[in-house]
N, C-alpha and C positions, 0 to 999 in steps of 0.2 A: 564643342558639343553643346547642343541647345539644351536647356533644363527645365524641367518641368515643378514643381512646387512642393507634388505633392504625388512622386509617380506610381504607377500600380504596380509596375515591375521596373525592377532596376538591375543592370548589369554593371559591376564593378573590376575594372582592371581583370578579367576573364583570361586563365588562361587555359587551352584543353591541349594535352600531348598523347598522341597515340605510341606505339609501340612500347618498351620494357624500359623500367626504371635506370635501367643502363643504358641504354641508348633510345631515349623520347626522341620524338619528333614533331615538333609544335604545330599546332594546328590553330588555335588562335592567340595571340600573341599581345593579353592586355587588354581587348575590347570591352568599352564601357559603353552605357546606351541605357534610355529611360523609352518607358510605354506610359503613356498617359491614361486616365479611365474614360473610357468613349473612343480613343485613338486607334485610328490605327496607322501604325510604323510600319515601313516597305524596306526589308533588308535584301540588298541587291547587289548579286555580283555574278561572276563567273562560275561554273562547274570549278570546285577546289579551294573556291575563295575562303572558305571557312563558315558559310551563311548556316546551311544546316545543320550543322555540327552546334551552333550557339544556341538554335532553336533543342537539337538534343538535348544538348546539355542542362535548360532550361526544364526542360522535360522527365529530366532523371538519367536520360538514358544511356549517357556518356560521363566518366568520371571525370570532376575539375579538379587542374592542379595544383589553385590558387585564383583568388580573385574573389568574391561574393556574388547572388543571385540575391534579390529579395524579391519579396513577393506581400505589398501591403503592410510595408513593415517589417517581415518576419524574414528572417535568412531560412533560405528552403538550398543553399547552395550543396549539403550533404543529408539531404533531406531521402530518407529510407522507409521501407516496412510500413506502416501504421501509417506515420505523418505523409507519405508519398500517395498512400492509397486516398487519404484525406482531403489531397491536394486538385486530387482528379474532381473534386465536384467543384472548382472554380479555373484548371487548369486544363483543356483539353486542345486536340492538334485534328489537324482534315492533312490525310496523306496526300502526296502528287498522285499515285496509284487507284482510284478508288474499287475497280477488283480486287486488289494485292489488301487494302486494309479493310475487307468485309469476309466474313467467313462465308464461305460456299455452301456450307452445309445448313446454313441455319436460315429463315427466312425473314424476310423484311421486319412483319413483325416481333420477334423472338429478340433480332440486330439491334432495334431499336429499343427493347423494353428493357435488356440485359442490365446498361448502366443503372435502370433505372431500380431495378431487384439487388441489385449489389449493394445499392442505399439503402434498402431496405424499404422501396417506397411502395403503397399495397397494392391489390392488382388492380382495386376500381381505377383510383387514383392515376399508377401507371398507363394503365390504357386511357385514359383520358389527355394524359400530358405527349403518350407517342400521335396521336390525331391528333392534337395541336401542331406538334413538330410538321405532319406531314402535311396539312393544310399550309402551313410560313414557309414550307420550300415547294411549293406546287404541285405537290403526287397526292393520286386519287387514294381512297381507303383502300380500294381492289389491291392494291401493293401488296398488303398487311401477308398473307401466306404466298407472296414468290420469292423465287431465288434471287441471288443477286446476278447469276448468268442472263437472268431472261431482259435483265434490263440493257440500255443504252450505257456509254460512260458517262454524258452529261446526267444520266438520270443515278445512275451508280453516284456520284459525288452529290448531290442531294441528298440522296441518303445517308451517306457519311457525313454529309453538314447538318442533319437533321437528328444525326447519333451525339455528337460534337455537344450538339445545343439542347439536347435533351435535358441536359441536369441545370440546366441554367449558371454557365459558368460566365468566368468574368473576363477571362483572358482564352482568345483560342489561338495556335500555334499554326495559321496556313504554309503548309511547306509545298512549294510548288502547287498549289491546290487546281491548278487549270493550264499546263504548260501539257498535258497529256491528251487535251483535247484541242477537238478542233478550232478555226476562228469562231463560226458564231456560235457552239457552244460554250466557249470562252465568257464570251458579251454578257451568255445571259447569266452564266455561274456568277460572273462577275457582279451582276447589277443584283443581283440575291442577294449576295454578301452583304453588300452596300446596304440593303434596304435590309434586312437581318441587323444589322450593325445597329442603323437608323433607328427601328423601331425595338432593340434588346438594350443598346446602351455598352454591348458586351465591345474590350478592345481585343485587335486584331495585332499580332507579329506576323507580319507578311512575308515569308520567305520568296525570291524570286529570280531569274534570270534575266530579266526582258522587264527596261526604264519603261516601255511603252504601255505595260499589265500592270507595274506600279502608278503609273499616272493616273489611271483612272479611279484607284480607290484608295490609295493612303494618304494623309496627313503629311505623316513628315516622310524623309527617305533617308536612310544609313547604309552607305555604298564601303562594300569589304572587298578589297583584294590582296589575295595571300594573307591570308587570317590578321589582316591590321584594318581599323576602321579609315578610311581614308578622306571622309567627307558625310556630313550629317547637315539635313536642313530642313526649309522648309517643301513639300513636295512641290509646286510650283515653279521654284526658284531651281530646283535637283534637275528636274526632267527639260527645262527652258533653258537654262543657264548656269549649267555644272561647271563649275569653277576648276575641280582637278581633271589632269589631263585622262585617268582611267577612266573618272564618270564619264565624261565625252564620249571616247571609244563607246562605253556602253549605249549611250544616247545614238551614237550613228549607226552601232549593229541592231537598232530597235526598228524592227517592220512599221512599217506604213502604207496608208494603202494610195498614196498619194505617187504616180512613179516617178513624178517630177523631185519632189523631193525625197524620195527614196533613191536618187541617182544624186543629189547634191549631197548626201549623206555618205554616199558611200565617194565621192570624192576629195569630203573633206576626210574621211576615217583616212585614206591612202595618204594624202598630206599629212595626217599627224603621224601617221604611220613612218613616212621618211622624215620629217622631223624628226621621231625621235631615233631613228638610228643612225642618224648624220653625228 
């Protein structure tokens, strides 16, 4: 594992078990991992791997059964009540969903200004800091009284990214943030981040399925399968030339829009494929 100096978030020997104290069932198994401040980290694997589950757990939202979080220093790893609600103005997440994590009921602007009334921050103030947000993700002021139904999904996760970044936090948790949508709404979610990232300073834990959506915006890359970390690097180095046999596999089910190399991909996947059951 690569090490950073002076990490913003660090994960220590992680473990999370679902099911009863009598019979657990491990879900991550150890995983240790740093976020750098400015960075952002691509944690990448399969449906099951254990990916989201570490961003939960990071999150509050899953109980750990051992192992540390820290966060700046500070163990946030049974971090509750008070200190948890505390956490949210440097800790926040963009769901894969962005219908599923925006209330229907409530309108763009009300979505937006919530976190920022629960700080306690005043209305001039508030409303000045949610038209910031919506100018840095591209949506007109006209937004401010519609639903979230009347919008698009790439325009729905702007919102969400622009609720996310409202309190000016310092670490945001993307979990699947663009796997819901289509390719070129992808592109451009994608290249927001970036330039969000670029010009906040704020790092990113990239949750993801697909090496090919990590390549374009993370740092470094931390590839899980079956709740164990299995290869941590530079991203570069991850998505070109992944040294374990699962990163591969990942690397060759990664689309491309090339069909010539999208067929040499999926011929080499079939070769490692009987490889390894010879």
């Amino acid at each position: 594992m690569s090490t950073i100096e002076k990490p913003l978030l660090e994960v220590s020997d992680l473990v999370v078990a679902y099911g009863t104290r009598r019979e657990p069932t491990p879900v991550l198994h150890g995983v240790s991992l740093q976020v750098g401040a400015g960075e952002c980290l691509g944690l990448v694997g399969e449906s099951g791997s254990g990916k989201s589950t570490l961003g939960k757990a990071v999150l509050g939202l899953v109980p750990v059964a051992s192992g540390t979080i820290t966060f700046d220093g500070r163990d946030i790893t049974h971090a509750k009540g008070r200190d948890r609600r505390e956490l949210a103005a440097d800790i926040q997440v963009v769901f894969q969903d962005p219908y599923g994590s925006l209330d229907p009921l409530m309108t763009v602007g009300d979505i937006l200004a919530e976190p920022l009334a629960t700080a306690g921050t005043g209305r001039a103030e508030a409303k000045a800091a949610v038209g910031e947000m919506l100018d840095r993700v591209r949506l007109p002021k006209n937004v401010l009284d519609r639903y979230p139904r009347e919008f698009s999904g790439g325009q729905r996760q702007r919102i969400a990214i622009a609720r996310a970044l409202v309190r000016r936090p310092r670490l945001i948790i993307c979990d699947e943030p663009v796997s819901a949508l289509d390719l070129t709404t992808q592109a451009t979610i994608l290249e927001l981040l970036i330039e969000l990232q670029r010009d906040s300073g704020v790092s990113y834990l990239f949750v993801s399925h697909d090496l090919g959506v990590v390549r374009r915006v993370c740092h470094r890359v931390a590839v899980m399968y079956r709740g164990d970390l299995v290869e941590t690097g530079d991203g570069e180095q991850i998505t070109n030339d992944p040294q374990h046999a699962y990163s591969r596999r990942l690397l060759m089910a990664s689309p491309v829009a090339d069909p010539v190399l999208q067929a040499e991909r999926r011929e080499a996947w079939l070769a490692l494929r009987a490889e390894q059951a010879a």
